[in-house]
PQR file of N, CA, C, O and H, with PARSE charges and radii, in Angstrom:
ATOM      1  N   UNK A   1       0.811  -1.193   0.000 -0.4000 1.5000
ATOM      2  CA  UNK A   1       0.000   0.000   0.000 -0.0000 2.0000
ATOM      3  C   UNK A   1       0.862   1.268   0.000  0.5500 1.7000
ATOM      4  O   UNK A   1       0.511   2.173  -0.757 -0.5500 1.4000
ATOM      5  N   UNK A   2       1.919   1.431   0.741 -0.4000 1.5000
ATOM      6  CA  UNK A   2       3.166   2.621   0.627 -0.0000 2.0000
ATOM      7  C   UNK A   2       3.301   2.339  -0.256  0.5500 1.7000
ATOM      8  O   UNK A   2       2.633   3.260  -0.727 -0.5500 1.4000
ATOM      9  H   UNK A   2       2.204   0.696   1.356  0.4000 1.0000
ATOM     10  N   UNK A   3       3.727   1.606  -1.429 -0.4000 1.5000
ATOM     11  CA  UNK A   3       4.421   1.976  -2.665 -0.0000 2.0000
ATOM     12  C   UNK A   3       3.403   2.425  -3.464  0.5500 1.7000
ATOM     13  O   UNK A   3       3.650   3.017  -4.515 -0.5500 1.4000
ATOM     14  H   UNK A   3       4.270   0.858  -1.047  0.4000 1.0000
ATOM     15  N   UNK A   4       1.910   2.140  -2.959 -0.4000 1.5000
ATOM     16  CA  UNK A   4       0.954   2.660  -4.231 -0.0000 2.0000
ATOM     17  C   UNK A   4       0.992   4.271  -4.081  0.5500 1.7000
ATOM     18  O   UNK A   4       1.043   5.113  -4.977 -0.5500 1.4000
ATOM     19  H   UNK A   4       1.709   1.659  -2.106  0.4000 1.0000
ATOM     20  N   UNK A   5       0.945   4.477  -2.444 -0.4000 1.5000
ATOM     21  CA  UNK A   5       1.250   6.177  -2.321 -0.0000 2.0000
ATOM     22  C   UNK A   5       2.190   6.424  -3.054  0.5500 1.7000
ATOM     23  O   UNK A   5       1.870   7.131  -4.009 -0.5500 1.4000
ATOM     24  H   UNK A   5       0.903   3.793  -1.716  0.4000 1.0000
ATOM     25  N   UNK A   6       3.366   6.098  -3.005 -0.4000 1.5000
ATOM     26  CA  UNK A   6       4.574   6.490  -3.444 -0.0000 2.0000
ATOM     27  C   UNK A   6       4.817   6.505  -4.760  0.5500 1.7000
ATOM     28  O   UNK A   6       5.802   7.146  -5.129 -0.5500 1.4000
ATOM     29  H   UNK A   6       3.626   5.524  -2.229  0.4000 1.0000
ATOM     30  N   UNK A   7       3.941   5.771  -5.829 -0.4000 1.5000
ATOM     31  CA  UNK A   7       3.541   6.352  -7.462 -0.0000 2.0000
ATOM     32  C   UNK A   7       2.610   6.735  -7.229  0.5500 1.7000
ATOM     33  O   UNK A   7       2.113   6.104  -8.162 -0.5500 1.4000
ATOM     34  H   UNK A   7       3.141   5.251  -5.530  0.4000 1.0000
ATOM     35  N   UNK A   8       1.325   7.514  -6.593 -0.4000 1.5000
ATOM     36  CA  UNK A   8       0.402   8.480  -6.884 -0.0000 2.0000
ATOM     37  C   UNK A   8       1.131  10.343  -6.539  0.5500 1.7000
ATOM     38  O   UNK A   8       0.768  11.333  -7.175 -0.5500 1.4000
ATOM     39  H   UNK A   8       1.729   8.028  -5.836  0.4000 1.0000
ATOM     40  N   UNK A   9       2.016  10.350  -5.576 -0.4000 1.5000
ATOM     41  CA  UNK A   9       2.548  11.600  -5.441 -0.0000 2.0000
ATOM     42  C   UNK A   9       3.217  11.885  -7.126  0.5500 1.7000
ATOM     43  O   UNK A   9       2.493  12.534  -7.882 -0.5500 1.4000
ATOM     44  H   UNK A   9       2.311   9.546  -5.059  0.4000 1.0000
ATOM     45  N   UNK A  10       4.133  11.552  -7.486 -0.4000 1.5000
ATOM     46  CA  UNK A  10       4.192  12.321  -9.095 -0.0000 2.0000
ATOM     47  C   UNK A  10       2.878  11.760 -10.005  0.5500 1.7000
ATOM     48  O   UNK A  10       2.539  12.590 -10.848 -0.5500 1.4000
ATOM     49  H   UNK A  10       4.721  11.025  -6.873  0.4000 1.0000
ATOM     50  N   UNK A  11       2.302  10.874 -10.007 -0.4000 1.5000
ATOM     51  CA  UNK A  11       1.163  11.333 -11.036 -0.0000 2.0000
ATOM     52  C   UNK A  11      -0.066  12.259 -10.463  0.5500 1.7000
ATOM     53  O   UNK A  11      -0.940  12.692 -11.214 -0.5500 1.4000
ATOM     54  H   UNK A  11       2.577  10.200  -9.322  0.4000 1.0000
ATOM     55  N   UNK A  12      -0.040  12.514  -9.057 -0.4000 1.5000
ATOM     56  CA  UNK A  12      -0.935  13.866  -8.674 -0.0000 2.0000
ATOM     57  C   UNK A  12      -0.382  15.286  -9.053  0.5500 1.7000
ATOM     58  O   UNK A  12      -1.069  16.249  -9.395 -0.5500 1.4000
ATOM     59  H   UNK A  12       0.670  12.162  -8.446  0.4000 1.0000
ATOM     60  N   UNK A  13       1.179  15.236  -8.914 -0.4000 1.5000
ATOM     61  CA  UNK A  13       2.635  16.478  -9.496 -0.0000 2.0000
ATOM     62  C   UNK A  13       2.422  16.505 -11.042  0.5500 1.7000
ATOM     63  O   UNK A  13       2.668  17.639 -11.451 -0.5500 1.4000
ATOM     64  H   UNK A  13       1.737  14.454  -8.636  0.4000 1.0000
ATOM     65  N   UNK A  14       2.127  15.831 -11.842 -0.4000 1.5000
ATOM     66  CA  UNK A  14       2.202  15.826 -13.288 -0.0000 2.0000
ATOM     67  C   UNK A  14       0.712  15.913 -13.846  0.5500 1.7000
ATOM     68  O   UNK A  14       0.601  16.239 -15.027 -0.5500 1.4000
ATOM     69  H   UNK A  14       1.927  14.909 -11.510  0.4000 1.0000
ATOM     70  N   UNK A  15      -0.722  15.591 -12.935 -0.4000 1.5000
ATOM     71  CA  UNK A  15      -1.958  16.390 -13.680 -0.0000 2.0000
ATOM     72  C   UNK A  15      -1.516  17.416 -12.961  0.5500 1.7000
ATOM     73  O   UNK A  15      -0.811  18.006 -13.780 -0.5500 1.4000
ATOM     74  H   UNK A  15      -0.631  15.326 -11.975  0.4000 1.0000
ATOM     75  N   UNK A  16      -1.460  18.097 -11.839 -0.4000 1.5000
ATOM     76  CA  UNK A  16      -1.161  19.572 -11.714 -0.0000 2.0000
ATOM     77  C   UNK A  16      -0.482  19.988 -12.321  0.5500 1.7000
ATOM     78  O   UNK A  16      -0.660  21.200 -12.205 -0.5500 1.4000
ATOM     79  H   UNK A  16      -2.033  17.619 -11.173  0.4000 1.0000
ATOM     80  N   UNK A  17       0.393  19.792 -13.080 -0.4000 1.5000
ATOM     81  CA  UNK A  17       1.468  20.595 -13.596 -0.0000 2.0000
ATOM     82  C   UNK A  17       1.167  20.840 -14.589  0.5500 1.7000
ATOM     83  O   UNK A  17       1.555  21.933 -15.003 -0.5500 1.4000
ATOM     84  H   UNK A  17       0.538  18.807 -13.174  0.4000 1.0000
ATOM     85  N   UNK A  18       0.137  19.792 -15.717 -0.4000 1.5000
ATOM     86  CA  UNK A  18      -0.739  19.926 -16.835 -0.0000 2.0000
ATOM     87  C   UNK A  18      -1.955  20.870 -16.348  0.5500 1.7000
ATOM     88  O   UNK A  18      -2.160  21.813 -17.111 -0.5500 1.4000
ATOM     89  H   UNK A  18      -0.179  18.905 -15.380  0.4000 1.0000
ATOM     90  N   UNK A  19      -2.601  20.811 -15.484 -0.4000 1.5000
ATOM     91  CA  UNK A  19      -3.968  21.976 -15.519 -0.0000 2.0000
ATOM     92  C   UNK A  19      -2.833  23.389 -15.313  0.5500 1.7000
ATOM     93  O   UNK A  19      -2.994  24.343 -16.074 -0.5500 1.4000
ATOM     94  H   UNK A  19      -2.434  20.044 -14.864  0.4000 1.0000
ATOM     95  N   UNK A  20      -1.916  23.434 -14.451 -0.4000 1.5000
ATOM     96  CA  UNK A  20      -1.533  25.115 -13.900 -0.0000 2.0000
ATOM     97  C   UNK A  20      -0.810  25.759 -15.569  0.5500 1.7000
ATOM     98  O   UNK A  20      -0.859  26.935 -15.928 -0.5500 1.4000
ATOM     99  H   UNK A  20      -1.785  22.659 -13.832  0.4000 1.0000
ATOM    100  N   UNK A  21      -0.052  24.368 -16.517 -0.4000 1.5000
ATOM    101  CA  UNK A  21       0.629  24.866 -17.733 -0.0000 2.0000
ATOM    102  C   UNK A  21      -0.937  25.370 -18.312  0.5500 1.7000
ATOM    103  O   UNK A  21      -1.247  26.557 -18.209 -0.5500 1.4000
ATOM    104  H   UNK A  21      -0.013  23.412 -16.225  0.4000 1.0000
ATOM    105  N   UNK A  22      -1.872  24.384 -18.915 -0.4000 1.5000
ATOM    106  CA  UNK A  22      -2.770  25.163 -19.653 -0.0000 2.0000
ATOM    107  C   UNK A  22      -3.592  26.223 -18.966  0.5500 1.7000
ATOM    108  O   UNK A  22      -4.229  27.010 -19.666 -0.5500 1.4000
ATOM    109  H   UNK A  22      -1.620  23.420 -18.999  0.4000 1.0000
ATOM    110  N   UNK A  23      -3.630  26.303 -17.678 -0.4000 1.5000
ATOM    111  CA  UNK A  23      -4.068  27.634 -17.313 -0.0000 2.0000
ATOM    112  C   UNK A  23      -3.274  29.052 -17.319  0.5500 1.7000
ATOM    113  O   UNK A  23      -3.717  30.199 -17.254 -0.5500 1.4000
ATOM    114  H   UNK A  23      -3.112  25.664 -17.110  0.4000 1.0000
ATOM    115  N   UNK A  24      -1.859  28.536 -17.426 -0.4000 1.5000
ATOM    116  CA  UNK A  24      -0.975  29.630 -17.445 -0.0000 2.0000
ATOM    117  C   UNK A  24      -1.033  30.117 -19.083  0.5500 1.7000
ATOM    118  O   UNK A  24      -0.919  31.327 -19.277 -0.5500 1.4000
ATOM    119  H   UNK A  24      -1.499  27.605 -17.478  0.4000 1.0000
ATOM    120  N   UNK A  25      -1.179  29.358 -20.091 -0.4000 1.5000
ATOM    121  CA  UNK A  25      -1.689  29.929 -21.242 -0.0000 2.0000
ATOM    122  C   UNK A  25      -2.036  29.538 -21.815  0.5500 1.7000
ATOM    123  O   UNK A  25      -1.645  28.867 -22.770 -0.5500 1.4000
ATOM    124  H   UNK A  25      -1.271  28.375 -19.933  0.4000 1.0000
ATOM    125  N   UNK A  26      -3.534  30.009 -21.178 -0.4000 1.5000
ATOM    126  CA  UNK A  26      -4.797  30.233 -21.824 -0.0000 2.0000
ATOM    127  C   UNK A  26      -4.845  31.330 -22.440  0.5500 1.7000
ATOM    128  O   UNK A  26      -3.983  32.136 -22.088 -0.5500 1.4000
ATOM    129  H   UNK A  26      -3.852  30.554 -20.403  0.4000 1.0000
ATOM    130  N   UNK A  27      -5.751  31.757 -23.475 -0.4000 1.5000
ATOM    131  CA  UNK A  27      -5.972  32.783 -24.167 -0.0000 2.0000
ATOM    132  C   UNK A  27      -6.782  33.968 -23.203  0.5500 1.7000
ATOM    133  O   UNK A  27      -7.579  33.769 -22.287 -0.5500 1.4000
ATOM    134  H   UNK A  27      -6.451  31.103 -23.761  0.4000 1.0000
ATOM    135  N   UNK A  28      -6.318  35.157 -23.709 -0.4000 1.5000
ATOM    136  CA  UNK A  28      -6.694  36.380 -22.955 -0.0000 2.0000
ATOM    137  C   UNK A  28      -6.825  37.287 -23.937  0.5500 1.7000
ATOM    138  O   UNK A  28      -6.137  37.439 -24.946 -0.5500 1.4000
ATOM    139  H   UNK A  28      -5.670  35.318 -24.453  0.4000 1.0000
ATOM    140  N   UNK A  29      -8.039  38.044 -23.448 -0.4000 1.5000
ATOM    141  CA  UNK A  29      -7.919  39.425 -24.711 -0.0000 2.0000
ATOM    142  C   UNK A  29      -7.268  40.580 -23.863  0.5500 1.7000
ATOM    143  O   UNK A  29      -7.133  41.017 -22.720 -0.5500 1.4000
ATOM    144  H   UNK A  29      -8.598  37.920 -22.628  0.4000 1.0000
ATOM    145  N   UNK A  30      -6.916  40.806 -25.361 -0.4000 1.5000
ATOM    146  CA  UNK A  30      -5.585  41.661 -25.662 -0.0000 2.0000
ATOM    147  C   UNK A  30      -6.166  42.741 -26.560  0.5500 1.7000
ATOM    148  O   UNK A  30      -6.601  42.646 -27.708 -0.5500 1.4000
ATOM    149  H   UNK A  30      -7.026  40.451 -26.289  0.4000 1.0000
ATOM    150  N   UNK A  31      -6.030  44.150 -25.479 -0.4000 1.5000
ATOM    151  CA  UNK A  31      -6.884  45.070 -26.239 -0.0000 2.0000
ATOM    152  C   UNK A  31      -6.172  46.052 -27.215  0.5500 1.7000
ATOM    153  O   UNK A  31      -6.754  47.015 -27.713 -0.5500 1.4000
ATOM    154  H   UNK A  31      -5.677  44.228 -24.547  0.4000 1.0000
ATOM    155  N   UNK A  32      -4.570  45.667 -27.508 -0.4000 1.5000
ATOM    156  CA  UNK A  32      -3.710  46.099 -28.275 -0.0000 2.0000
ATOM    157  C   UNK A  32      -2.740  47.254 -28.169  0.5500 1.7000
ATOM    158  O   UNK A  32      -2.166  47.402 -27.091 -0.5500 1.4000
ATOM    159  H   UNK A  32      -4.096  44.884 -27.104  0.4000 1.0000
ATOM    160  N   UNK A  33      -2.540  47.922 -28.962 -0.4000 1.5000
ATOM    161  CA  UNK A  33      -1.290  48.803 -28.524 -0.0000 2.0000
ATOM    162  C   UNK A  33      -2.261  50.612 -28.958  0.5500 1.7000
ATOM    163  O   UNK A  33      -1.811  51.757 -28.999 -0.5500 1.4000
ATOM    164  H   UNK A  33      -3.007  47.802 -29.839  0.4000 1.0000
ATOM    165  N   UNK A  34      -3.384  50.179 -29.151 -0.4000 1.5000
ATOM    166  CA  UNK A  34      -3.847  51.438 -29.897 -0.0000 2.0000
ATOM    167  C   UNK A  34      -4.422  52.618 -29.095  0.5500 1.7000
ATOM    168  O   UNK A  34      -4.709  53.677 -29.654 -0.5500 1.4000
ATOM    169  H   UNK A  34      -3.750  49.249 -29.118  0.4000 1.0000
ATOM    170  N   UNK A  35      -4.580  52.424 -27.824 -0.4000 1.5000
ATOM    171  CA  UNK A  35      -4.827  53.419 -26.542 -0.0000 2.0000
ATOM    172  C   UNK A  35      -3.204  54.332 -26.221  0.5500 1.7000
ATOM    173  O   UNK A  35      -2.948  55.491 -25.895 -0.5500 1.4000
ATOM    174  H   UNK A  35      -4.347  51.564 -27.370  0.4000 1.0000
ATOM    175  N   UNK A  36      -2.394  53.149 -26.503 -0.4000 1.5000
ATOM    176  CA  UNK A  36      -0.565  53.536 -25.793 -0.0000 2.0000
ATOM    177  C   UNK A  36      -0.729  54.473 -27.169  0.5500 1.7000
ATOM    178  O   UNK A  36      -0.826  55.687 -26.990 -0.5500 1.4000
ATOM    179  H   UNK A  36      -2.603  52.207 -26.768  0.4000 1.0000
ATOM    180  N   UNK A  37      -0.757  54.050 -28.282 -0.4000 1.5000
ATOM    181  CA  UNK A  37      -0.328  54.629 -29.284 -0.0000 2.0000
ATOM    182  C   UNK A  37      -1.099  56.354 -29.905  0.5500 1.7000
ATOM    183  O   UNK A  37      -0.873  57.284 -30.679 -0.5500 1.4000
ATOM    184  H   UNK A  37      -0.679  53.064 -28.427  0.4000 1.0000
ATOM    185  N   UNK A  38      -1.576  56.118 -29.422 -0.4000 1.5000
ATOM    186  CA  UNK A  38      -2.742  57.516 -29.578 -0.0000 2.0000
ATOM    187  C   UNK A  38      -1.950  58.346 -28.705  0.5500 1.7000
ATOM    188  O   UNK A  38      -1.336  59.301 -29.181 -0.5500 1.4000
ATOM    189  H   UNK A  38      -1.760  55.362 -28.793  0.4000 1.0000
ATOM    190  N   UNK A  39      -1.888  57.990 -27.078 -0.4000 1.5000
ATOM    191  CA  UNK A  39      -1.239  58.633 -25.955 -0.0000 2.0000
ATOM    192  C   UNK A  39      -0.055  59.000 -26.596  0.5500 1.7000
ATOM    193  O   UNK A  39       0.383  60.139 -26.434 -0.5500 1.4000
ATOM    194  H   UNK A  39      -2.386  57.215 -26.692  0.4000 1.0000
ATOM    195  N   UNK A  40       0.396  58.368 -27.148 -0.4000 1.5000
ATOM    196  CA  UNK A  40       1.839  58.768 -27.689 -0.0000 2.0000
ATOM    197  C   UNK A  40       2.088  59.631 -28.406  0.5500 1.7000
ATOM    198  O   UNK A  40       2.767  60.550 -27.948 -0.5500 1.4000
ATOM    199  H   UNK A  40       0.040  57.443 -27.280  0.4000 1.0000
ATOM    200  N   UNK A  41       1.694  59.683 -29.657 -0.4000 1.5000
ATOM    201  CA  UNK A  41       1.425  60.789 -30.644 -0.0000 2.0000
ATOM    202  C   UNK A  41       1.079  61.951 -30.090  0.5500 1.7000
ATOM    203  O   UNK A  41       1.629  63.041 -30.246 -0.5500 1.4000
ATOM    204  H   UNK A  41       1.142  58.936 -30.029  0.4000 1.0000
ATOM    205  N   UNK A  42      -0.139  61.600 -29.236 -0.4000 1.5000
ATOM    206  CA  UNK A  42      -0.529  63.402 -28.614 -0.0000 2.0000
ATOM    207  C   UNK A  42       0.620  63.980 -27.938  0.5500 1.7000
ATOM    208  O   UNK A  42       0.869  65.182 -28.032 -0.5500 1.4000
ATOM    209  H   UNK A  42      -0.585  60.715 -29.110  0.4000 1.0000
ATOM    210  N   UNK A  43       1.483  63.001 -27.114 -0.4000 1.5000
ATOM    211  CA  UNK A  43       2.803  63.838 -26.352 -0.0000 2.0000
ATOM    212  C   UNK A  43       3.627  63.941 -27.460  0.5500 1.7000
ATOM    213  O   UNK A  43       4.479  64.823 -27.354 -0.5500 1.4000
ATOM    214  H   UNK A  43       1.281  62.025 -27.038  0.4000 1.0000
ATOM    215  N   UNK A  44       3.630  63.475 -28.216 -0.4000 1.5000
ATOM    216  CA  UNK A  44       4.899  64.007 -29.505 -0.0000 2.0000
ATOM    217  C   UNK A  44       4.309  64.924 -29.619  0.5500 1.7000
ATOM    218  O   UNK A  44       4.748  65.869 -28.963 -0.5500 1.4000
ATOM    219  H   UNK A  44       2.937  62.759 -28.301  0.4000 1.0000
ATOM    220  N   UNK A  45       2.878  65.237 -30.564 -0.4000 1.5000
ATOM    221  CA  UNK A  45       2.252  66.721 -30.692 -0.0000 2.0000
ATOM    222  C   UNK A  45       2.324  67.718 -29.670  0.5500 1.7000
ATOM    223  O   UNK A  45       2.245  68.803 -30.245 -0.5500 1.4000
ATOM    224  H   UNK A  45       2.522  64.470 -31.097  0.4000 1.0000
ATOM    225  N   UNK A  46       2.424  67.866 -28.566 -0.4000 1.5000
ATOM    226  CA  UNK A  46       2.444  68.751 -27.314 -0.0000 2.0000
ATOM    227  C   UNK A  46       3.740  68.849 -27.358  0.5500 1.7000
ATOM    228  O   UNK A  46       4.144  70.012 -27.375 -0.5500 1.4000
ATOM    229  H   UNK A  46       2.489  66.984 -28.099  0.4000 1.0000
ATOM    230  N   UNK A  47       4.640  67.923 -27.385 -0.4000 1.5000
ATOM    231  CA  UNK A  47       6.221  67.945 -27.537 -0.0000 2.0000
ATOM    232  C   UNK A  47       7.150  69.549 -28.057  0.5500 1.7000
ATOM    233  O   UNK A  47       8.050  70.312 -27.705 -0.5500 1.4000
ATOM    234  H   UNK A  47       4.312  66.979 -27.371  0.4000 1.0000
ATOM    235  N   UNK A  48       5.821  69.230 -29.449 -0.4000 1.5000
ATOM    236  CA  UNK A  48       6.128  69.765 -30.669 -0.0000 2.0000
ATOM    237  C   UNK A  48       6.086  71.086 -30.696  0.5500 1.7000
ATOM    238  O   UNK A  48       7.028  71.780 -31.080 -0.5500 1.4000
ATOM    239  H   UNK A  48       5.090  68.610 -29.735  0.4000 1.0000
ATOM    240  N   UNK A  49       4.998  71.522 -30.293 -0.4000 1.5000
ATOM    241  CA  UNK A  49       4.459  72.773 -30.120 -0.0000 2.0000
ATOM    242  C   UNK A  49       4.677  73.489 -29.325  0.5500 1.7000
ATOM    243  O   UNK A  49       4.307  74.660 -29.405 -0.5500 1.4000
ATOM    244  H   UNK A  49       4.233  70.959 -29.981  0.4000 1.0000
ATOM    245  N   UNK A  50       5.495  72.908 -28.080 -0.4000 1.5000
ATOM    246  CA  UNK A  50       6.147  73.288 -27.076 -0.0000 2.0000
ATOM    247  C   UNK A  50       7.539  73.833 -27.710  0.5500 1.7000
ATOM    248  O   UNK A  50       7.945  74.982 -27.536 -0.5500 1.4000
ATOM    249  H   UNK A  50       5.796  71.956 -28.015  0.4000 1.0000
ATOM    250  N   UNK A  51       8.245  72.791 -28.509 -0.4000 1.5000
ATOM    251  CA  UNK A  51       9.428  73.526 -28.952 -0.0000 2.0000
ATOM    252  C   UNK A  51       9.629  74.683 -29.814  0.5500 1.7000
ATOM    253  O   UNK A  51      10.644  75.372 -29.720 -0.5500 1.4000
ATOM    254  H   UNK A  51       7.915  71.857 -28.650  0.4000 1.0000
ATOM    255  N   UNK A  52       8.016  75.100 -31.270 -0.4000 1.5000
ATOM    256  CA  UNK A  52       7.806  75.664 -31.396 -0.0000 2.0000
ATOM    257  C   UNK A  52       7.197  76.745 -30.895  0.5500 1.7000
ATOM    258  O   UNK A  52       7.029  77.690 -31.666 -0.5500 1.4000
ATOM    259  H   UNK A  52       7.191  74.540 -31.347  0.4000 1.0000
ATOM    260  N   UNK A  53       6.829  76.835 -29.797 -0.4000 1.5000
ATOM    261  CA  UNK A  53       6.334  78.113 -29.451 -0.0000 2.0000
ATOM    262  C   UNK A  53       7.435  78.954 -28.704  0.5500 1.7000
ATOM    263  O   UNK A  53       7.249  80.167 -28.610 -0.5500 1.4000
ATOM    264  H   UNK A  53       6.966  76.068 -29.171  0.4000 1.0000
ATOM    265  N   UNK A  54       8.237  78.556 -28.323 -0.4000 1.5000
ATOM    266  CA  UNK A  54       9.426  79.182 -27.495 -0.0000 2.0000
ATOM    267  C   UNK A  54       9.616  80.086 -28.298  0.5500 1.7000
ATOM    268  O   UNK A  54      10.505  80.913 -28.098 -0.5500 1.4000
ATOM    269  H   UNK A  54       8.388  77.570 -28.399  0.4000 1.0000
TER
END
């Protein structure tokens, strides 16, 4: 009966290790770079106009 424990500890270590891998990537939305990228441009534009107005 100890040795049956003693092969269920790694096959209980190896389905966990299979559910935590596919939970670690799983798919997620990804709302892209186009909020950063807008933000960005406007501080280049403010940048800009800053150096020109001096």
């Amino acid at each position: 009966m100890a040795a049956l424990a003693w092969l269920l500890i790694p096959l209980v270590a190896a389905i966990g290790a299979g559910l935590w891998g596919s939970w670690a990537n799983r798919t997620r939305n990804v709302r892209g770079d186009g909020p950063e990228l807008i933000g960005y441009a406007r501080f280049r534009e403010a940048m800009e106009r800053e150096r020109t107005g001096s």
